[in-house]
TIFI-562061 format. One record per residue (C-alpha): residue number from 1; x negated, y, z. Coordinates in pm, 1 decimal. Layout:
<nodes>
(node NUM; (X; Y; Z));
...
</nodes>
This chain:
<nodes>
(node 1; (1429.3; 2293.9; 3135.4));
(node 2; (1673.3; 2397.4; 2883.0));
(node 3; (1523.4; 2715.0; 2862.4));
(node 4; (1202.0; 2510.0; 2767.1));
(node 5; (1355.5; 2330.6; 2509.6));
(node 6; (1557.2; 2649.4; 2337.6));
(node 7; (1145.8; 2804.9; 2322.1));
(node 8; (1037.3; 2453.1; 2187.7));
(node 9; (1297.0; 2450.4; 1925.6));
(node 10; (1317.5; 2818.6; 1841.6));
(node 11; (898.6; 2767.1; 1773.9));
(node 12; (929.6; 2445.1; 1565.3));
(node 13; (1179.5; 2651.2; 1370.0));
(node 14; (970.2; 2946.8; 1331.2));
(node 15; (689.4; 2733.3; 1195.8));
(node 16; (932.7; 2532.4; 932.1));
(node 17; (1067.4; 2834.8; 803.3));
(node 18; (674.8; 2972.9; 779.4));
(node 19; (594.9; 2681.6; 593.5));
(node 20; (909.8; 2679.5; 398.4));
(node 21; (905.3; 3057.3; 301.4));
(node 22; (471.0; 2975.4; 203.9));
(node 23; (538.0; 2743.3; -13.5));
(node 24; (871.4; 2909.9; -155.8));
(node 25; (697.6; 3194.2; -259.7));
(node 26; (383.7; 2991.7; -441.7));
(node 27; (630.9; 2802.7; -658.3));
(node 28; (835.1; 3084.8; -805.3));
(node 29; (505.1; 3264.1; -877.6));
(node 30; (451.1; 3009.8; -1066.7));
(node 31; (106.4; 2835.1; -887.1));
(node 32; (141.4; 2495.4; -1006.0));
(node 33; (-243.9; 2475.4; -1020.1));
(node 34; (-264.8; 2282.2; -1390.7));
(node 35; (-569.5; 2068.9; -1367.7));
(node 36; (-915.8; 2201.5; -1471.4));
(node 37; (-1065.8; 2055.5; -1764.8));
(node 38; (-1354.4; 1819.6; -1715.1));
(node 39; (-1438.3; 1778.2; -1358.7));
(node 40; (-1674.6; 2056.4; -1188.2));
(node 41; (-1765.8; 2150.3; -814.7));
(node 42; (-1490.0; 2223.0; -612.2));
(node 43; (-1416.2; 2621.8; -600.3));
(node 44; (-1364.0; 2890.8; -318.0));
(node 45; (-1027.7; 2883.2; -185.4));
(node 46; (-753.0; 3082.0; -413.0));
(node 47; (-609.8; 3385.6; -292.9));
(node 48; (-309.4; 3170.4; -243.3));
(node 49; (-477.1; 2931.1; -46.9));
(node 50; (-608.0; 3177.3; 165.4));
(node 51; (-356.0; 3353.1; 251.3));
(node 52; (-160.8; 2964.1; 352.6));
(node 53; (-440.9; 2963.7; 600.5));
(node 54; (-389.7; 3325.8; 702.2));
(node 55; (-34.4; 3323.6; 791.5));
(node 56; (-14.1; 2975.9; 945.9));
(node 57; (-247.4; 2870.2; 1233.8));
(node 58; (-376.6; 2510.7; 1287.2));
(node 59; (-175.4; 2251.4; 1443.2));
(node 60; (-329.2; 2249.2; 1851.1));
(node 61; (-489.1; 1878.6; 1858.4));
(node 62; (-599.3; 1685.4; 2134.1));
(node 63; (-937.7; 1622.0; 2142.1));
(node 64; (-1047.1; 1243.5; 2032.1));
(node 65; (-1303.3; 1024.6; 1973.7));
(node 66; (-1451.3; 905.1; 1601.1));
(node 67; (-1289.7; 586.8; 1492.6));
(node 68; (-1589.6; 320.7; 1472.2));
(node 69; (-1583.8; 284.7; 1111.2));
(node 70; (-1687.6; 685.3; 1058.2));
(node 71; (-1895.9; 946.8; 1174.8));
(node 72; (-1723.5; 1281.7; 1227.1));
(node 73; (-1705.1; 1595.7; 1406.3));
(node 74; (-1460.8; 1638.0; 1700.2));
(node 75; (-1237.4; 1828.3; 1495.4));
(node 76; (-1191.4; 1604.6; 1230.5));
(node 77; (-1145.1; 1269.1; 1493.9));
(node 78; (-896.0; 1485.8; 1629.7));
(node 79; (-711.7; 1540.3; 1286.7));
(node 80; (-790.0; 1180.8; 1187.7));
(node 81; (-623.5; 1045.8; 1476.1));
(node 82; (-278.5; 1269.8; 1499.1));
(node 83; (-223.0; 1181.4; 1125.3));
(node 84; (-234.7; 799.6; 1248.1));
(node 85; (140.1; 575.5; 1205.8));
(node 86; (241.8; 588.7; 1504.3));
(node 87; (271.0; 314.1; 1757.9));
(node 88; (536.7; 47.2; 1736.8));
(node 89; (577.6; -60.0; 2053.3));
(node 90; (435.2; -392.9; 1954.0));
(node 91; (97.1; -536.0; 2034.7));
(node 92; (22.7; -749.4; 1779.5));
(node 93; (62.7; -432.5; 1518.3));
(node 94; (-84.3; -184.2; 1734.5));
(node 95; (-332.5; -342.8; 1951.1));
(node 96; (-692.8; -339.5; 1815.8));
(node 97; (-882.7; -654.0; 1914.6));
(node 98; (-1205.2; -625.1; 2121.6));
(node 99; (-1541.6; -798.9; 1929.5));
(node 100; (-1399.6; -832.5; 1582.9));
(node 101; (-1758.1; -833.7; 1475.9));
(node 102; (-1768.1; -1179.7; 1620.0));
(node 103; (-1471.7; -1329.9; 1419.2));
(node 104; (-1504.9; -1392.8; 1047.3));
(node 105; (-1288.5; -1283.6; 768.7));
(node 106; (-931.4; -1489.9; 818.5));
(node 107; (-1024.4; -1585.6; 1124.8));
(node 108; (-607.8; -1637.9; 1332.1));
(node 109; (-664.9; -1372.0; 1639.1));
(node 110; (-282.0; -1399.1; 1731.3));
(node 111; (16.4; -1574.9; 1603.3));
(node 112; (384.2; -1536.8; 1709.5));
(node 113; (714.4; -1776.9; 1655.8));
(node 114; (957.5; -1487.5; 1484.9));
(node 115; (1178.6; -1728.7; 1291.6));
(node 116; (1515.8; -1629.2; 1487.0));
(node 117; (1479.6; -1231.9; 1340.1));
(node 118; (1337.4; -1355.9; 1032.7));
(node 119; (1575.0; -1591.8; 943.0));
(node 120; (1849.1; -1275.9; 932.6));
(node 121; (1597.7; -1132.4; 660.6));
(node 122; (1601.0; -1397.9; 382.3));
(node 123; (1858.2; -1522.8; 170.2));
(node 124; (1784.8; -1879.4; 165.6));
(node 125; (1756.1; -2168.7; 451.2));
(node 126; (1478.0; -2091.1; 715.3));
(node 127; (1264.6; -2348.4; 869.4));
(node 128; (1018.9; -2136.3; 1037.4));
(node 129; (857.7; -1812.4; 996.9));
(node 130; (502.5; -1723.3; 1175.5));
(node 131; (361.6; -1341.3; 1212.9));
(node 132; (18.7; -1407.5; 1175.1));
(node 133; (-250.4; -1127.5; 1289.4));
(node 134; (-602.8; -1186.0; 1140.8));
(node 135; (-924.0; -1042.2; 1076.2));
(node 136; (-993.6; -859.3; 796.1));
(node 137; (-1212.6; -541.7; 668.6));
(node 138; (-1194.4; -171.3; 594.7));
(node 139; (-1211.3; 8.0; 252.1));
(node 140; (-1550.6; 102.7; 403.3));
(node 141; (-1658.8; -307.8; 460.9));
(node 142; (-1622.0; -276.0; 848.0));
(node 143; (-1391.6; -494.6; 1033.4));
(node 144; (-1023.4; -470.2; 1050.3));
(node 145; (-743.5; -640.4; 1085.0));
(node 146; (-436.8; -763.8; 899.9));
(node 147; (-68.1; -898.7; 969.4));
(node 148; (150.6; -1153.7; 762.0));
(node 149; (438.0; -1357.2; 812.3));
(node 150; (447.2; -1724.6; 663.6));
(node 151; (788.9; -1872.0; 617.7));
(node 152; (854.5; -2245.1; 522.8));
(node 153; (1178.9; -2397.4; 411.2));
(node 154; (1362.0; -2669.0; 654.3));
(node 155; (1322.4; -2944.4; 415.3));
(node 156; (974.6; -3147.8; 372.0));
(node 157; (765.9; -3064.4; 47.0));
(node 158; (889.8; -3331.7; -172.8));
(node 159; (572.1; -3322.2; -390.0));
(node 160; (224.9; -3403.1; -405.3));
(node 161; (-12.4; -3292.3; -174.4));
(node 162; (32.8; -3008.3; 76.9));
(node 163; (341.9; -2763.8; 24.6));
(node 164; (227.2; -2481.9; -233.8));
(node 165; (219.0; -2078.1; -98.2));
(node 166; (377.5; -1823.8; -280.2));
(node 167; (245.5; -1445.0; -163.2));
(node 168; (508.0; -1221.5; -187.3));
(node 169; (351.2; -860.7; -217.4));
(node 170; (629.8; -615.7; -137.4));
(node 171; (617.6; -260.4; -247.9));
(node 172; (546.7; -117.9; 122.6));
(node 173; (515.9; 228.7; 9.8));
(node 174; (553.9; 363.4; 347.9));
(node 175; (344.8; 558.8; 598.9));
(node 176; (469.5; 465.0; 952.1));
(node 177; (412.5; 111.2; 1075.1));
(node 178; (770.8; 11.7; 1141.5));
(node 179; (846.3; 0.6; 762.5));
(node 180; (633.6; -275.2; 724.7));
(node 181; (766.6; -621.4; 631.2));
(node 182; (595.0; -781.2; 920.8));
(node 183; (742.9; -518.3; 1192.7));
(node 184; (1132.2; -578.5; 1046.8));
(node 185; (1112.5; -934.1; 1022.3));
(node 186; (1001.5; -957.5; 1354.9));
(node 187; (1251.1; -698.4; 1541.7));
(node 188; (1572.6; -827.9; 1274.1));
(node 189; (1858.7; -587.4; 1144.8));
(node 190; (1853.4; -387.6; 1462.1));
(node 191; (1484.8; -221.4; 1462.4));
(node 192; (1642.2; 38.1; 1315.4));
(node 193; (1405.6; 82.0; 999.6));
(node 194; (1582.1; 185.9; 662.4));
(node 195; (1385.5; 161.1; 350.0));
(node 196; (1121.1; -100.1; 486.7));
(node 197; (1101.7; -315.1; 168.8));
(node 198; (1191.2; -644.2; 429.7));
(node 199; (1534.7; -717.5; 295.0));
(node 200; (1525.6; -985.2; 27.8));
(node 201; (1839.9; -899.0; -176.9));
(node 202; (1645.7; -786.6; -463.4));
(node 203; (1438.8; -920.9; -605.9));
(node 204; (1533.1; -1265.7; -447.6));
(node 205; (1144.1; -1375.7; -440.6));
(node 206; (1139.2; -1517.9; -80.2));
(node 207; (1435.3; -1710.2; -132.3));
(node 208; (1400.0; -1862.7; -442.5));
(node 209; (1050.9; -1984.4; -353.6));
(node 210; (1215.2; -2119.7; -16.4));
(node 211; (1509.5; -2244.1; -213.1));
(node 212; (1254.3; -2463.3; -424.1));
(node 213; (1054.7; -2605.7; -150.6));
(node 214; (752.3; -2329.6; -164.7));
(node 215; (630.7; -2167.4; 131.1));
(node 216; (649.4; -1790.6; 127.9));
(node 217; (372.6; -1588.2; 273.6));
(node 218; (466.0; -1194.2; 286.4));
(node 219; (146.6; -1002.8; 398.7));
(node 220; (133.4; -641.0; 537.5));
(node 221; (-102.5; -539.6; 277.1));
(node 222; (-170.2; -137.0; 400.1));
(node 223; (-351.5; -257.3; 643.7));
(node 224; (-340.5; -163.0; 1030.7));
(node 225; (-352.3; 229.8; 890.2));
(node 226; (-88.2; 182.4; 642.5));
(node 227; (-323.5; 299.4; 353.8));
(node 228; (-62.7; 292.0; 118.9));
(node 229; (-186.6; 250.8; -262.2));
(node 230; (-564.5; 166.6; -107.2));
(node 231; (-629.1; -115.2; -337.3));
(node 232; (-964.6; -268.0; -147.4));
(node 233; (-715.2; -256.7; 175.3));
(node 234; (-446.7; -439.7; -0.8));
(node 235; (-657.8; -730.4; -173.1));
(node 236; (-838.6; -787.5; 135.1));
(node 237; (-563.4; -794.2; 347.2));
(node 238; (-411.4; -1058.5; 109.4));
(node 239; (-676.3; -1266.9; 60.2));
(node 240; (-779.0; -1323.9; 446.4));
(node 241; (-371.0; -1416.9; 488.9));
(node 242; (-434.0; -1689.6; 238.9));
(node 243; (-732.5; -1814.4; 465.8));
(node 244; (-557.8; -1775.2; 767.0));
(node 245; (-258.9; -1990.5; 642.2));
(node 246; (-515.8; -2233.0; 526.3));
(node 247; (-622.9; -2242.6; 874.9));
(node 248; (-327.3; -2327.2; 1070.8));
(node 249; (-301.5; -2586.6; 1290.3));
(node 250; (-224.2; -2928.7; 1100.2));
(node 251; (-379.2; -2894.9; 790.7));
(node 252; (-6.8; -2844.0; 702.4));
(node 253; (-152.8; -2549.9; 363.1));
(node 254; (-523.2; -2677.4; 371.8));
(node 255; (-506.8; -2825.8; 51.2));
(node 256; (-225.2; -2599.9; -108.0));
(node 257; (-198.1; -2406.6; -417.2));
(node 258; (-109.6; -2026.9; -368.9));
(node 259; (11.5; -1786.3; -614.9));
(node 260; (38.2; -1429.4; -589.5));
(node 261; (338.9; -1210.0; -750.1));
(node 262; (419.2; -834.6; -700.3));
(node 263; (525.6; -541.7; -845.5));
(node 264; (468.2; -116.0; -853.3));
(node 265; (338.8; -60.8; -464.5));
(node 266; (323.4; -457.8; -426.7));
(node 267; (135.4; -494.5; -796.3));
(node 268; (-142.1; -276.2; -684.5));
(node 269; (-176.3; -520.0; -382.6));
(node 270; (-158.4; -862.0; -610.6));
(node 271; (-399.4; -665.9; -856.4));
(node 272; (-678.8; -582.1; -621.9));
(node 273; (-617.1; -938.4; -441.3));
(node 274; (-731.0; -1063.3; -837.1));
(node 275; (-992.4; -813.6; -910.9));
(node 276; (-1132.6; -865.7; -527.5));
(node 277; (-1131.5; -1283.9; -552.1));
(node 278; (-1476.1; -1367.3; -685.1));
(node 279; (-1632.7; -1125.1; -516.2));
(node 280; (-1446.7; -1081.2; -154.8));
(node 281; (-1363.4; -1469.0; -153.1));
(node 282; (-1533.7; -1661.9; -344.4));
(node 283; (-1389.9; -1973.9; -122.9));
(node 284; (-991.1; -1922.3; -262.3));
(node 285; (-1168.9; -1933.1; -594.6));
(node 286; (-993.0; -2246.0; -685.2));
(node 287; (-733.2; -2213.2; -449.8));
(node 288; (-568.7; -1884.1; -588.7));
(node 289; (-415.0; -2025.8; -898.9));
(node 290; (-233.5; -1694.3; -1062.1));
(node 291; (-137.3; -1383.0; -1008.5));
(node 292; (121.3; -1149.8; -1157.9));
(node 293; (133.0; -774.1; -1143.8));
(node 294; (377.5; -523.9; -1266.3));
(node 295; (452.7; -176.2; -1276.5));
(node 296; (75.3; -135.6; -1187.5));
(node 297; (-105.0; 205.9; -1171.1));
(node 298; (-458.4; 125.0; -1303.8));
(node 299; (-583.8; 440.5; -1319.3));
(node 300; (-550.9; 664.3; -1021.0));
(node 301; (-714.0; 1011.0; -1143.9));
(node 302; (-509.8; 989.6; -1476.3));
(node 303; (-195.0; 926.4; -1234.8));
(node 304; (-312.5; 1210.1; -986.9));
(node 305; (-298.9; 1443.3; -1262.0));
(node 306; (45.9; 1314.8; -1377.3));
(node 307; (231.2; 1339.8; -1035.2));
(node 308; (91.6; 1668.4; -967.5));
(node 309; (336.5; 1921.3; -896.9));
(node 310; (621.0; 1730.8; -1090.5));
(node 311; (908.1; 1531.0; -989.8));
(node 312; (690.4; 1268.8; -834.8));
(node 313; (507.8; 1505.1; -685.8));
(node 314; (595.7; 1388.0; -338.8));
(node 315; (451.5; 1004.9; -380.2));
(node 316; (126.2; 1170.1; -467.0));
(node 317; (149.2; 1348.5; -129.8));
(node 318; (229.3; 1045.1; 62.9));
(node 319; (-35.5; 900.0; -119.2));
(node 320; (-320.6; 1158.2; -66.6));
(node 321; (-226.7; 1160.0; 314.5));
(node 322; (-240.1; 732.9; 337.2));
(node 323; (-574.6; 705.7; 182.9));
(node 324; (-731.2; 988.5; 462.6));
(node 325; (-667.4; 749.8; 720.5));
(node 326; (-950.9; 513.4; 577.3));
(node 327; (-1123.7; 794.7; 398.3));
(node 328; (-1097.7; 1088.9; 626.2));
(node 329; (-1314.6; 1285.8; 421.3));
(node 330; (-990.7; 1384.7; 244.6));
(node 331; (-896.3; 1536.9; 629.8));
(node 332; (-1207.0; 1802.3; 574.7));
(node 333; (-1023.4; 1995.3; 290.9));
(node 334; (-651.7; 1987.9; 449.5));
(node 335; (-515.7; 2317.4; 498.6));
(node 336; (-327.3; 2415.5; 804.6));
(node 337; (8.9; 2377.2; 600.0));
(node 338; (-120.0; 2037.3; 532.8));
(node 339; (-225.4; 1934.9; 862.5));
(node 340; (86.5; 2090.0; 1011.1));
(node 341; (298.8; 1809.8; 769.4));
(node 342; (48.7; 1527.1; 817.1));
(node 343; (54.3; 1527.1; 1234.8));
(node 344; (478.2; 1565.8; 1156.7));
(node 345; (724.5; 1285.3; 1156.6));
(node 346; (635.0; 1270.9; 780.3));
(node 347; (349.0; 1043.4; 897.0));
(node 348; (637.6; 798.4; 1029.7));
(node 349; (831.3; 770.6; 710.1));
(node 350; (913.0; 499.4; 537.0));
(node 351; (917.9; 480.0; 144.2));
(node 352; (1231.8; 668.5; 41.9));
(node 353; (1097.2; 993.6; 159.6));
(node 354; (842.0; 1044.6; -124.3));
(node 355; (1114.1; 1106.4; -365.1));
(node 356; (1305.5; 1357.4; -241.3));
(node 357; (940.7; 1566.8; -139.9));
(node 358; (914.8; 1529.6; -520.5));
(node 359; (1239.4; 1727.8; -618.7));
(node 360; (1055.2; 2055.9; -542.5));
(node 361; (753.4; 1997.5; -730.6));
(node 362; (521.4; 2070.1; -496.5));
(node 363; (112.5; 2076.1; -661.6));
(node 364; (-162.3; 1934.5; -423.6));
(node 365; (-368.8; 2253.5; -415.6));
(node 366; (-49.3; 2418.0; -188.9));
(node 367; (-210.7; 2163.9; 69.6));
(node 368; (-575.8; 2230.1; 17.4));
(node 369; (-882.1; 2478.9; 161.2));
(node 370; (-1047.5; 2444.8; -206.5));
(node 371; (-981.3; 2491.9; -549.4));
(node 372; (-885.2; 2244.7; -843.8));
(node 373; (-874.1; 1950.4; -500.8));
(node 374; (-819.0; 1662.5; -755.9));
(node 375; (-1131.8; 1761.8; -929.4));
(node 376; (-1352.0; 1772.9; -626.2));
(node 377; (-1655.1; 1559.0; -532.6));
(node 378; (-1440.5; 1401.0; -263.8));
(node 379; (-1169.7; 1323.5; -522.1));
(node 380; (-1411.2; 1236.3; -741.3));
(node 381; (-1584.8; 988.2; -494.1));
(node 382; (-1254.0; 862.4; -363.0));
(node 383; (-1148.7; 800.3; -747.9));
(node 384; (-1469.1; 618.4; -820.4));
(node 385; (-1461.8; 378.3; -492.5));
(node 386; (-1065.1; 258.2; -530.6));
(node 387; (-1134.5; 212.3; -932.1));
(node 388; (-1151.6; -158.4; -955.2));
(node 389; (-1095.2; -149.8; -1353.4));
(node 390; (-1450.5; -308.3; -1340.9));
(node 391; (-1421.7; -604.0; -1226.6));
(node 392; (-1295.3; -878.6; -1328.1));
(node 393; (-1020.5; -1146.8; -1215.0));
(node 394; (-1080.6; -1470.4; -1028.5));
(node 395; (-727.6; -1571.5; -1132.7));
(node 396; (-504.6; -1607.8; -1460.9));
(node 397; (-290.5; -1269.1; -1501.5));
(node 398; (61.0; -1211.6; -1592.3));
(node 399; (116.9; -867.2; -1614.2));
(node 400; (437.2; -667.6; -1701.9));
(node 401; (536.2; -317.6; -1756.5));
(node 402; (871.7; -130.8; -1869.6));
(node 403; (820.0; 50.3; -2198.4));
(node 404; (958.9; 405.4; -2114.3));
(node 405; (802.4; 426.7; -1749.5));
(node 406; (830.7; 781.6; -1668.3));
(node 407; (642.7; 721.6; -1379.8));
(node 408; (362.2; 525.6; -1493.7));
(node 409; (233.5; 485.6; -1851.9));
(node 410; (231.8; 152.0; -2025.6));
(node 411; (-67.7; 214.1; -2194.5));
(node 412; (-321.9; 173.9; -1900.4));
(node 413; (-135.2; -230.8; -1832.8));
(node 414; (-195.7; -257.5; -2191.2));
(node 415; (-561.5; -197.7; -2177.6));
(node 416; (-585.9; -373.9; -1786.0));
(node 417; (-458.7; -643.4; -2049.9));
(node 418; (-721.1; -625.7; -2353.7));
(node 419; (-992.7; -557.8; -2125.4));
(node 420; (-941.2; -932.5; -1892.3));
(node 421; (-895.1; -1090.8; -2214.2));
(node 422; (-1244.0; -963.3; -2313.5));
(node 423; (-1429.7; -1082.0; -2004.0));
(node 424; (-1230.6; -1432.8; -2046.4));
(node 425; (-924.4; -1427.9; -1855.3));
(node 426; (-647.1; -1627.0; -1922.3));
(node 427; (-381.0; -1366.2; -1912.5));
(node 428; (-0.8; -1304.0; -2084.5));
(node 429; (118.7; -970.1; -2124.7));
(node 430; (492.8; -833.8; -2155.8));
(node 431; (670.6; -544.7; -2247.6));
(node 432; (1022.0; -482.2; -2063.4));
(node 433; (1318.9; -299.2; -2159.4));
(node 434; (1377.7; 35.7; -1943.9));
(node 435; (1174.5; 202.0; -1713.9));
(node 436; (995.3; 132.4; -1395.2));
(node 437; (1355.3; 60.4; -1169.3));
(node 438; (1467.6; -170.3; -1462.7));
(node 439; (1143.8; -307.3; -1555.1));
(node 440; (1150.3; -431.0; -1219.4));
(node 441; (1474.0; -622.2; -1256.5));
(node 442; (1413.9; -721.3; -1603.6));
(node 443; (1046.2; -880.4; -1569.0));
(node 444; (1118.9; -1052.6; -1281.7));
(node 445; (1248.9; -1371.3; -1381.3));
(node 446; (922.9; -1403.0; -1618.1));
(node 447; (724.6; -1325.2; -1382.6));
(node 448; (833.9; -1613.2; -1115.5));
(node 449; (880.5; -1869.2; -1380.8));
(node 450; (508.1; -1823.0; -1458.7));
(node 451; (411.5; -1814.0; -1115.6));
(node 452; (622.2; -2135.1; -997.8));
(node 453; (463.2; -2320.2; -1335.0));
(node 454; (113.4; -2225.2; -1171.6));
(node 455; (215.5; -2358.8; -800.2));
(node 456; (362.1; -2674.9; -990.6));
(node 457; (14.2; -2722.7; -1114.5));
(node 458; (82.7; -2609.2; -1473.2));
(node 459; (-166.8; -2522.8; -1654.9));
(node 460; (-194.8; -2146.5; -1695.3));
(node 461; (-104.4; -2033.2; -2079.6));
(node 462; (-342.3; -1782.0; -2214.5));
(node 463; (-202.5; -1552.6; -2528.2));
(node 464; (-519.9; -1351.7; -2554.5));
(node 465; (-581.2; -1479.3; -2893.3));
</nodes>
């Protein structure tokens, strides 16, 4: 047996240092791949690609059926399913329910009492906290599911009607399933997850809305394949927890108010959960009462071009990899370097791991079987289907952004601005001091002020002018 192991090893070193020594010698020659002008059909492999392929052999997968959203050859279920988070442990993440055709949007398919973990989590008095799992819907419109966990203080809602909701969408970022805030506050300080986005030291959102009587719903907005940055994921997700809370036993939110705050990973969710409203459900219409969004990336092929083969090089990785697991097209032009890291523990990791992958500045096309990748049809498709910059919101906007972002421009919040005051949006816009860490800190008391005036019934203020 330990001979086994010493093989086992001594091969899963021979492969890292393969990897390690490919991708070594395409960055000091210089391949950084700068993006093609213009976008045009995706080219033959490089020589460098080519010869990625040549000296590293494809990761042996177990053969697997097509996920019932997609058709696909064996080869490509096979891929799509070893790059899949892997399981928790825990049903009610992992578990996909039978006949979810025959449930509707929101519809409660399991609920669990989690208050004793999740009451370790927040910084404020805990009545009780419920993990709610739901039905929702793919980025390709076929059914899905969704988790969330709605806290409520101990004290009764001293105002009118039923007790207002505030959606706290955390910045996830994460690939494996145990970084999600759903999986942490249900398994407490001990499941052993580091970078999960469930504490609530900063920023205090959960426990100041607690503190003032609000309930607090925090939704697990990559979905049930952690399709981090998927924005028609995210929305959804959000938007069928607001219907499932409505739907709890007791009428106890039936009638509530619910606002909808987050920032960077977590603004792309409370964007697309505005820009989705009207059209995904109409029925919150009136219900949804504001949302704020910072930090936001608004335009993901400008972005994609940014991050490549720079310092945040790594998030655009992480990224790439996330949306394959609802658009596995992506999987078809995955090199065998690529596959090798997507089927490794890298599909586990939780959201500090993207910046580190950055520090080397590794460019997309060292992952790729075709030329110029970000300027490919699939690219190109992918782009066009997560670009919500159409449509417009169902909700007043507050949106904020940190004037020397480094990571994301503030010029495209400035025009997500112009353009929702165009279409008649009540929206306020505001610069903050810093950069995207800062901004964070800095534009977060405006941004819950505004969103506790809106769950206080205030009318939203609209500086469009």
């Amino acid at each position: 047996m330990n001979n086994r192991h010493a093989r086992l090893s001594r091969g899963r070193s021979l492969r890292m240092l393969m990897i390690t020594s490919t991708i070594g010698c395409l960055l000091l020659a210089g391949q950084h791949f700068a993006a093609a002008e213009g976008h045009a059909e995706p080219a033959a492999p490089s020589e460098l690609q080519q010869q990625i392929d040549g000296v590293i052999p494809a990761p042996p997968l177990p053969p697997a059926a097509a996920p019932p959203h997609a058709e696909m050859s064996p080869e490509l279920a096979a891929l799509w399913h070893a790059v899949q988070s892997s399981p928790t442990g825990d049903p009610i993440f992992d578990t996909w329910p039978e006949s979810l055709s025959d449930s509707t949007p929101g519809d409660i398919l399991e609920q669990r009492d989690v208050t004793a973990t999740a009451a370790e989590m927040i910084t404020a008095p805990v009545g009780s906290a419920r993990l709610l799992k739901f039905r929702s819907t793919s980025a390709n419109g076929e059914p899905s599911y969704g988790t969330a966990t709605v806290i409520t203080p101990p004290t009764a809602w001293p105002g009118p009607g039923t007790r207002p909701v505030l959606v706290d969408a955390r910045p996830i970022n994460s690939l494996g399933k145990r970084c999600t805030p759903g999986y942490v506050l249900a398994h407490g300080l001990l499941s052993g997850v580091s970078g999960s986005s469930a504490t609530d030291a900063f920023p205090p959102t959960a426990a100041w809305a607690l503190s003032r009587g609000y309930a607090v719903l925090i939704p697990d907005h990559e979905g049930p394949w952690m399709a981090y940055a998927e924005p028609n994921v995210a929305g959804q997700v959000i938007l069928d927890g607001i219907r499932a809370v409505r739907s709890l036993p007791g009428a106890e939110f039936g009638d509530s108010r619910v606002a909808v705050g987050g920032y960077s990973g977590g603004g792309i969710a409370s964007y697309a959960t505005a820009m989705l409203l009207d059209e995904y459900a109409p029925d919150l219409s009136d219900v949804v009462v504001g949302v704020s969004t910072g930090g936001l990336v608004t335009d993901n092929r400008d972005i994609a071009d940014r991050f490549n083969g720079n310092f945040a090089s790594g998030v655009l990785l992480v990224v790439v990899l996330a949306m394959a697991r609802e658009h596995p097209e992506i999987l078809a032009h995955l090199n065998n370097l690529a596959q090798w890291a997507a089927t490794s523990p890298i599909k586990d990791a939780c959201g500090e791991v993207a910046g580190p992958m950055g520090v080397v500045g590794i460019p997309i096309d060292v992952t790729a079987n075709i030329a110029n990748p970000l300027d490919s049809d699939v690219a190109e498709e992918v782009f066009a289907r997560t670009d919500l910059s159409g449509n417009t919101s169902g909700a007043p906007l507050y949106i904020y952004h940190a004037a020397h972002d480094l990571w994301i421009p503030i010029e495209g919040a400035r025009e997500l601005y112009r353009q929702q005051c165009t279409r008649g949006v009540s929206a306020v816009f505001r610069s903050e001091p810093g950069e995207h860490v800062t901004g964070l800190g800095t534009g977060f008391p405006g941004s819950f002020a505004w969103l506790e005036a809106r769950l206080r019934g205030e009318p939203a203020p609209d500086e469009c002018g």
